[in-house]
N, C-alpha and C positions, 0 to 999 in steps of 0.2 A: 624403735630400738630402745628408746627408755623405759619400756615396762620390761622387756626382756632383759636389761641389766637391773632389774628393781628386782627382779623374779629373781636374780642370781645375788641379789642382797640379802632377800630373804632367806636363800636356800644356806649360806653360808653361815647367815646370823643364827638361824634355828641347829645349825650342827653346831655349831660356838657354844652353846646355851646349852645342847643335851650334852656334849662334850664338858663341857662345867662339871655337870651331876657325875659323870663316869669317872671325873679326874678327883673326885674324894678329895676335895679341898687343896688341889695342886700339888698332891703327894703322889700322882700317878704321871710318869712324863708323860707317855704318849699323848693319852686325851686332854692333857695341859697345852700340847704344843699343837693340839688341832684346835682349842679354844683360841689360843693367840693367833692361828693363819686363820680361824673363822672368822673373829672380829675383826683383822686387817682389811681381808677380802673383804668383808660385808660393806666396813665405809668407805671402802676404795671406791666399788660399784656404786654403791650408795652416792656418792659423790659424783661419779660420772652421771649418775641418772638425774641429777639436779639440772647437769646442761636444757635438758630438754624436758622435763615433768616440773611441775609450781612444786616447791617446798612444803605447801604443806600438805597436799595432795600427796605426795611420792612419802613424806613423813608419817601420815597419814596411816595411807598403807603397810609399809616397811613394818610399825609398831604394831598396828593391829592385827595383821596377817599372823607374822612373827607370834604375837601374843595368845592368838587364838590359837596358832598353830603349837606352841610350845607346852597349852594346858591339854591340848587331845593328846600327845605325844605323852603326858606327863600318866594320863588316865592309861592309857596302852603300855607302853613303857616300864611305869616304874608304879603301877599300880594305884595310883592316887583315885581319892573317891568323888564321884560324879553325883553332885548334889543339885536340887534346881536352882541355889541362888551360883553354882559355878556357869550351868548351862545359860542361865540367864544374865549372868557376865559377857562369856561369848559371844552371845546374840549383841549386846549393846555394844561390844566390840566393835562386831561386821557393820554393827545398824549405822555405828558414827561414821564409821570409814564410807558407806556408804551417802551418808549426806553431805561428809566434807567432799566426796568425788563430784556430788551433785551439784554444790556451791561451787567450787572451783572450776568447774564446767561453763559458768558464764562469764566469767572474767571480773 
């Protein structure tokens, strides 16, 4: 049940964050007021998912996912450009998240 509220941190955090770009500097209510219910919802869950995931594991992920996921989003989206020192960002991303899951795996 903790990764599935993690997964509902990140899905919220990442609308929070592209909602940011669409609310042009908080001059647009809407995407302003789906920024503010994204990041509530994100640490609400975020929080519930600590009961049961190690902090830094679930922190872990939440940032890096999120992270990875907000620059593909950013290439798709809003056009930005896909260089190899960005893709190889990415990659060290997932790579971390992957080793801290690894570590955190034995207690």
């Amino acid at each position: 049940m903790g990764y599935l509220l993690l997964s509902g941190a990140i899905a919220a955090e990442v609308a929070a964050t592209t909602a940011t770009k669409y609310s042009e500097g908080f001059s647009r209510l809407w995407p302003s007021l789906v920024t503010a219910v994204g990041y509530v919802v994100s640490f609400a869950l975020l929080a519930r998912t600590l009961k049961t995931v190690q902090i830094g594991t679930a922190y872990a992920i939440w940032s890096g996912v999120g992270t990875a996921t907000i620059a593909v989003l950013g290439l798709l989206l809003f056009g930005e450009g896909l260089s190899a020192t960005k893709v190889a960002g990415i990659v060290l991303i997932i790579g971390g998240v992957v080793v801290l899951n690894l570590g955190g795996a034995t207690h």
